[in-house]
C-alpha positions in Angstrom: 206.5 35.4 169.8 204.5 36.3 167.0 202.5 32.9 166.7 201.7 33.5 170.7 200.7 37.7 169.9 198.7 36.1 166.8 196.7 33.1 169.4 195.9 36.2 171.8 194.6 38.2 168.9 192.4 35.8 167.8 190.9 34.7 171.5 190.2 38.5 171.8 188.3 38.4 169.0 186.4 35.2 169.3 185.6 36.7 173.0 184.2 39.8 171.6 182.1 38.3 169.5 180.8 35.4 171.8 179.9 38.3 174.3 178.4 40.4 171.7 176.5 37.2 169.6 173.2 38.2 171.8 173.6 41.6 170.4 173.7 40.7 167.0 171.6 38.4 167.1 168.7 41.5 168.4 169.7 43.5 165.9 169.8 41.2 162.9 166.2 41.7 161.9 166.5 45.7 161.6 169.9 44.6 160.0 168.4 42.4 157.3 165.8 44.6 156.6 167.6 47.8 155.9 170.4 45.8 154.0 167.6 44.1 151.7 165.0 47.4 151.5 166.6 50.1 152.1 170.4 50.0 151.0 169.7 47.2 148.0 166.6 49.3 146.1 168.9 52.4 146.3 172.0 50.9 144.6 169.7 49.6 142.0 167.8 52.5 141.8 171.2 54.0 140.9 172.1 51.4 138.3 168.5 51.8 136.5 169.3 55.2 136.5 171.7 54.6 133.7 169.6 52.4 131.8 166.3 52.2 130.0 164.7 49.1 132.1 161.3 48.6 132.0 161.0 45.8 134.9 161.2 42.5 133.1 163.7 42.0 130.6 165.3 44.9 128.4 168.4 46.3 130.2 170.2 48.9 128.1 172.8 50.9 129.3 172.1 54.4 127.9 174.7 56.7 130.3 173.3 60.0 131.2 170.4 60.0 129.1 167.9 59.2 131.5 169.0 62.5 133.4 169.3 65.1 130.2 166.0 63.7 129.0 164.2 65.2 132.4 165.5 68.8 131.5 163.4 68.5 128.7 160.2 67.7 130.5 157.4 69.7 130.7 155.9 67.6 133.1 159.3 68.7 135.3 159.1 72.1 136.0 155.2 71.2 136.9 155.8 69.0 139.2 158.9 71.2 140.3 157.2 74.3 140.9 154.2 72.1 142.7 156.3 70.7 145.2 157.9 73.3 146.3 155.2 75.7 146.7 153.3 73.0 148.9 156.8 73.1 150.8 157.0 76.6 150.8 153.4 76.5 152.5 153.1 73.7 154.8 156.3 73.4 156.3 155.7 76.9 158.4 151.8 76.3 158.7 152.8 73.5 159.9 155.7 74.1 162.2 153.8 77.5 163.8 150.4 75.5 163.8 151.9 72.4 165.9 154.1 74.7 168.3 150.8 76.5 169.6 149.4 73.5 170.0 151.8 71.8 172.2 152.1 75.3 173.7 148.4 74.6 174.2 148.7 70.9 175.4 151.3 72.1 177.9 149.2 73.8 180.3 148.7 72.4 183.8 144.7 72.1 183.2 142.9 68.9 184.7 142.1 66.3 181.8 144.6 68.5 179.1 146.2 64.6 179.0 142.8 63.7 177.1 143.0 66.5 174.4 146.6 65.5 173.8 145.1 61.9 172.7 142.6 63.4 171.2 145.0 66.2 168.8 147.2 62.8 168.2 144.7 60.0 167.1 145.0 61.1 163.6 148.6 60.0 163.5 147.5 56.9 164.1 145.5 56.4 161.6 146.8 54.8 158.3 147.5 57.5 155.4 145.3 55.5 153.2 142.3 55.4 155.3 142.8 59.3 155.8 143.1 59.8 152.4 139.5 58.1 151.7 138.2 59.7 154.5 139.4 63.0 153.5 137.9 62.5 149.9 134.6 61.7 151.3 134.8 65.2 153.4 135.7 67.0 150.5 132.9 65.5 147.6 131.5 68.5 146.1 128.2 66.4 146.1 127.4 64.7 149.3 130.9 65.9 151.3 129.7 66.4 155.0 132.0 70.0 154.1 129.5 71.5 151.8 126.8 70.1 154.1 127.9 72.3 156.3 129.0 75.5 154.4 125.2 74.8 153.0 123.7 74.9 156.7 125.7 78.2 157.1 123.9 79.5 154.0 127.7 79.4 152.3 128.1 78.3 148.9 129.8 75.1 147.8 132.8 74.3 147.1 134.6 72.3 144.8 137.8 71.5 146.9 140.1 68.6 145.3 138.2 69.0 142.2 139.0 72.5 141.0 142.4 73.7 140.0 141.8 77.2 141.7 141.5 75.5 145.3 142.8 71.9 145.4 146.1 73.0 146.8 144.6 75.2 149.0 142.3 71.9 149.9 145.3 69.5 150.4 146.9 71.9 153.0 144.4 72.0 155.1 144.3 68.3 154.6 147.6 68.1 155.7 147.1 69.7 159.1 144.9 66.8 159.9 148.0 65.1 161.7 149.4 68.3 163.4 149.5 66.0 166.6 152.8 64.0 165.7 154.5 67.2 165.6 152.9 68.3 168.7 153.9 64.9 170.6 158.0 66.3 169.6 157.4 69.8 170.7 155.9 68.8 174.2 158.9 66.6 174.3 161.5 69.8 173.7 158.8 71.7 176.5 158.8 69.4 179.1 163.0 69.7 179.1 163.0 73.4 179.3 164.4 73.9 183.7 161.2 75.3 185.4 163.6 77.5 187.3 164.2 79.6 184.6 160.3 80.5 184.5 160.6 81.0 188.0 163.3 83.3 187.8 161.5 85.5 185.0 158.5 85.2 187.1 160.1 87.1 190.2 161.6 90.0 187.4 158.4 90.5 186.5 159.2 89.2 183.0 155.2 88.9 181.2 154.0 85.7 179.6 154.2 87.2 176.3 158.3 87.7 176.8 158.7 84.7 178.4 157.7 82.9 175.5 159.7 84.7 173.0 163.0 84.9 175.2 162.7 81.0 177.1 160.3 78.8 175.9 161.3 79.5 171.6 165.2 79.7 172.2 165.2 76.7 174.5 163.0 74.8 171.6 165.3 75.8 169.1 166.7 71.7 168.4 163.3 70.4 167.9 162.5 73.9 165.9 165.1 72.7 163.7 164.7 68.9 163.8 161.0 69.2 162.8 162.2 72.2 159.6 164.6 69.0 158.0 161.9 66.4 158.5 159.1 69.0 157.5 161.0 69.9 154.2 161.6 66.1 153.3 158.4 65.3 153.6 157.0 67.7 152.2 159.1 67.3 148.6 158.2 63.6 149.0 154.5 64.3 148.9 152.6 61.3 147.1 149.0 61.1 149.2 147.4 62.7 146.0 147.4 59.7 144.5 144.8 58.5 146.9 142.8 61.7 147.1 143.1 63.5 143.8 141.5 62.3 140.8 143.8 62.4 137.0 145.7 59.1 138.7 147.1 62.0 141.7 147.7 64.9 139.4 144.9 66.8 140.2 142.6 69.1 137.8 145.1 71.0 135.5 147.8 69.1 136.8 147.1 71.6 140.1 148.4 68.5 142.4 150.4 66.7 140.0 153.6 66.2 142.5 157.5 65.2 141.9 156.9 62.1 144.0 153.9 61.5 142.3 155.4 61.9 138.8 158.0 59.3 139.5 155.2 56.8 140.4 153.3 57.0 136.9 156.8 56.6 135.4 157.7 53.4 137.3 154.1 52.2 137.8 151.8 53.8 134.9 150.1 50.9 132.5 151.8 51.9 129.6 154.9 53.4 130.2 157.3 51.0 133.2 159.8 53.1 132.7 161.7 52.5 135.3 165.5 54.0 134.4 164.0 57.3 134.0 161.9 57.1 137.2 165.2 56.3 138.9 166.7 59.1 137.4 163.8 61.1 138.8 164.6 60.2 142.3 168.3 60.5 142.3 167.5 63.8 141.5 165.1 64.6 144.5 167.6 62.6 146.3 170.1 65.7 145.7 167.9 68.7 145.9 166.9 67.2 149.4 170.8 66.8 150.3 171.2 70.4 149.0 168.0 71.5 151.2 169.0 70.1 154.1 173.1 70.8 153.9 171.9 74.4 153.4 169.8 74.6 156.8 172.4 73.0 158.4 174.7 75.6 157.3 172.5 78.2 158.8 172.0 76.3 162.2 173.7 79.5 164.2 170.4 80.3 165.7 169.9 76.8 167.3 170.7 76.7 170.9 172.7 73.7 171.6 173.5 74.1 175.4 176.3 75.3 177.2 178.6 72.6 175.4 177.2 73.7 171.9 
């Protein structure tokens, strides 16, 4: 009885998996590639933390070191109090910015389809070749910007190259590719019941109040969807190091970045010091877990549906 219970387990198995081999077989290549670049560089990562590897050969295992030594960092609290205050910054420019835009977007104009390309080419276009576009724009010598504040009868200005306004510089920068957050918001828009307009409509309800009390609470998911992917990008910030000069960190350090910090650690000439860098990012790792457990603890204000 139980050799018979045993040979109908097993056929139910082998039958699953012959009926799901295609499956697997689809799936193995975004499989394969998280398992080897995702999951394996962050175990490691988590083993280098403990040591003092510097990429080739020495392997020491030093304990907490690597994570007691960063409390003593001057460079820390710079970077620290960098990153956040871009994130404190360009996460609500950003998020109000990109919401009247798709508001924008979202009229039923003729040919509003071809400003909606024209607001998202940007994302399209690699970080890298923004970055060296961007530069070019902001060259306090030949920069089509000063060009132009010089046509105006405007002064010049330094941009990316003085302390006083380079963060100023880079978020602006950053609301070069407002259009991938506007692409999600006309997605949330477009699901919003028309009747609900139409039912304001005949009470007489204004534009102005329609917007605050139906189109913001019905866009409250994506609101919060695009405030956790907005605060993790923003504290993993690291297009200075195409942009800025100092190898990313700016003049005075005014750019200088946590992401960016943990680059020169890993990567600089003469330091490949990559236990500490590890370190580094197992510690962003958990004030972005902190971050973004927090929000979700504060998520009362998202409308979910009626099965919310």
């Amino acid at each position: 009885m139980r050799a018979s219970t045993g040979q109908t387990n097993a056929k139910t198995a082998g039958g699953f998996f012959k009926k799901s081999m295609a499956g697997w077989l689809f799936t193995s290549p975004m499989t394969l590639g998280l398992l080897l670049f995702t999951f394996y560089p962050m175990v490691m990562s988590l083993v280098y933390a403990f040591s003092n590897f510097n990429g080739v050969e020495q392997f020491d295992f030093v304990g907490f070191r690597n994570f007691t030594d960063v409390f003593s960092d001057r460079d820390f609290y710079t970077v620290l109090k960098n990153t956040f205050l871009h994130a404190a910054i360009s996460v609500p420019l950003n998020l109000v910015l990109s919401y009247l835009l798709a508001l924008l977007v979202n009229q039923r104009i003729k040919g509003i389809a071809s400003f909606r390309v024209f607001y998202y080419l940007p994302v399209v276009i690699p970080g890298i070749v923004s970055g060296v576009l961007w530069k070019d724009i902001y060259n306090p010598e030949f920069g089509i910007l000063n060009q132009m504040l010089q046509n105006l009868g405007l002064p010049p200005g330094k941009f990316l190259e003085a302390s006083g306004t380079a963060m100023a510089s880079l978020i602006v920068l950053n609301l070069w590719t407002l259009g991938a957050s506007m692409a999600l918001w006309l997605s949330a828009l477009k699901n919003i019941p028309e009747a609900l307009y139409e039912s304001a409509k005949i009470d007489g309800i204004t534009p102005v109040k329609r917007l605050f009390f139906i189109t913001v609470p019905m866009s409250t998911t994506m609101i919060f969807y695009n405030l956790i992917t907005g605060i993790i990008g923003a504290l993993q910030t690291n297009s200075t190091l195409v942009i800025a000069n100092s190898k990313g960190r700016g003049p005075d350090n005014s750019l200088y970045f946590y992401a960016v910090k943990i680059y020169h650690e890993a990567f600089d000439g003469t330091r490949f010091n990559y236990g500490y860098a590890s370190a580094l990012a197992w510690i962003l790792f958990l004030i972005i877990a902190l971050l973004t457990v927090t929000v979700f603890k504060t998520n009362k204000w998202v409308y979910y549906g009626e099965d919310g």
